[in-house]
N, C-alpha and C positions, 0 to 999 in steps of 0.2 A: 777321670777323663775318658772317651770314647777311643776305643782303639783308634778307630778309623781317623783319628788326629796326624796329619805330620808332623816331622819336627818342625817344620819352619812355623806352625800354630804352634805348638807347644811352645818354642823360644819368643813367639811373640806376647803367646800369655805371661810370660816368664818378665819380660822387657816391663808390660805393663804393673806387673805385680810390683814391680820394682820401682815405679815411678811412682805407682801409691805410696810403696812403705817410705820414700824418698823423700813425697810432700808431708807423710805425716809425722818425721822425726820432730824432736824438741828441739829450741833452742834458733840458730839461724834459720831462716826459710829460703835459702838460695842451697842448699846442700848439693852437692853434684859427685858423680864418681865420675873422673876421667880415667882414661887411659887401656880400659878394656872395650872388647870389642865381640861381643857373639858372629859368630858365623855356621850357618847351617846351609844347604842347597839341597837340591836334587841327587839323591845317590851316595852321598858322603854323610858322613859322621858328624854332629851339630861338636863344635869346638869353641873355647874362649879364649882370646888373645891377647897380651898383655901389647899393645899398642904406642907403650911410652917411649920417646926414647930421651936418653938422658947422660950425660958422664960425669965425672964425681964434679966439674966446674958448671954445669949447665944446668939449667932452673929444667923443672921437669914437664915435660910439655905433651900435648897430642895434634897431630897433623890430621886434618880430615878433606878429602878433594871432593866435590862434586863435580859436575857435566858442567859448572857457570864460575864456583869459587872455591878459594883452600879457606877453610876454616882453621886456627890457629887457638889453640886454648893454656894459658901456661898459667901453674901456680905461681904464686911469689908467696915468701916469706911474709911470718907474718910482723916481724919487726924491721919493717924497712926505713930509714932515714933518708931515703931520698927518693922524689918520686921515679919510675919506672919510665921508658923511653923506647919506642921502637921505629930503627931504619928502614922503611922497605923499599925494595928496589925494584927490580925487573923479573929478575929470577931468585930473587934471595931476600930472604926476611931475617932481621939482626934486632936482636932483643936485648936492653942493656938496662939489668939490675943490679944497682949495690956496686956499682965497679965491675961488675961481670958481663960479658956478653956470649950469646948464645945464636949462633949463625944455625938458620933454618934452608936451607936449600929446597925449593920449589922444583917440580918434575915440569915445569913451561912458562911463559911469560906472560905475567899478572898488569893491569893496567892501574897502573901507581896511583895516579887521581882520582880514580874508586876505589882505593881502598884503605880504614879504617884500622883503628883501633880505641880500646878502651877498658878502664882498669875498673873492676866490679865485684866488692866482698872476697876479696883476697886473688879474683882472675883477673888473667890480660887477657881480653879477647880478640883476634887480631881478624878481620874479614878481608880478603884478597879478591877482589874480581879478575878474572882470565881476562888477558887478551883477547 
């Protein structure tokens, strides 16, 4: 690589390499890694962050906000006997697998009627439009 590279190219070549080797594993073709997160900027040190949050009762999930929606991504088990269910409300999103529920707290208030979810190769994908 040219010196004259930043990091924020370098972690972006890094992102990309990763999404090839990603598509070209064997076996399922939705393969995904949640939960981490690069971070690199101007002046600071490029860093990875493990993003998940979780406690020994809560399915393991990743919170992502944009400028429009929160994006909501949660694994489920892969022997589930019942299907999977989600509340969402104003400011809070409640996820209920297996008998278990996992309350998501929103940082503002999402517009209930736009928003979605859906259960996809072992994910819940949960889309929230903002207010």
């Amino acid at each position: 690589m040219p010196d004259n590279n930043s990091y924020d190219d370098i972690f972006k070549d890094l992102v990309k390499m990763m999404e090839n080797l990603i598509k070209e594993m064997p076996g399922n073709p939705s393969h995904r890694i949640i939960g981490y997160t690069i971070i690199s900027g101007p002046g600071d040190a490029p860093r990875v962050i493990r993003t998940m949050e979780k406690s020994p009762c809560e399915l393991p999930y990743e919170l992502v906000e944009s400028p429009t929606h929160f994006f909501i991504t949660a694994q489920l088990p892969p022997d589930l006997t019942t299907a999977p269910y989600v509340d969402i409300d104003k400011t809070r999103v409640t996820l209920h697998v297996e008998g278990r529920e996992t309350a998501i707290e929103l940082s503002g208030p999402i517009d209930v009627k736009h928003s979605t979810y859906q259960v996809h190769h072992g994910l819940l994908d949960i889309v929230c439009q903002k207010a």
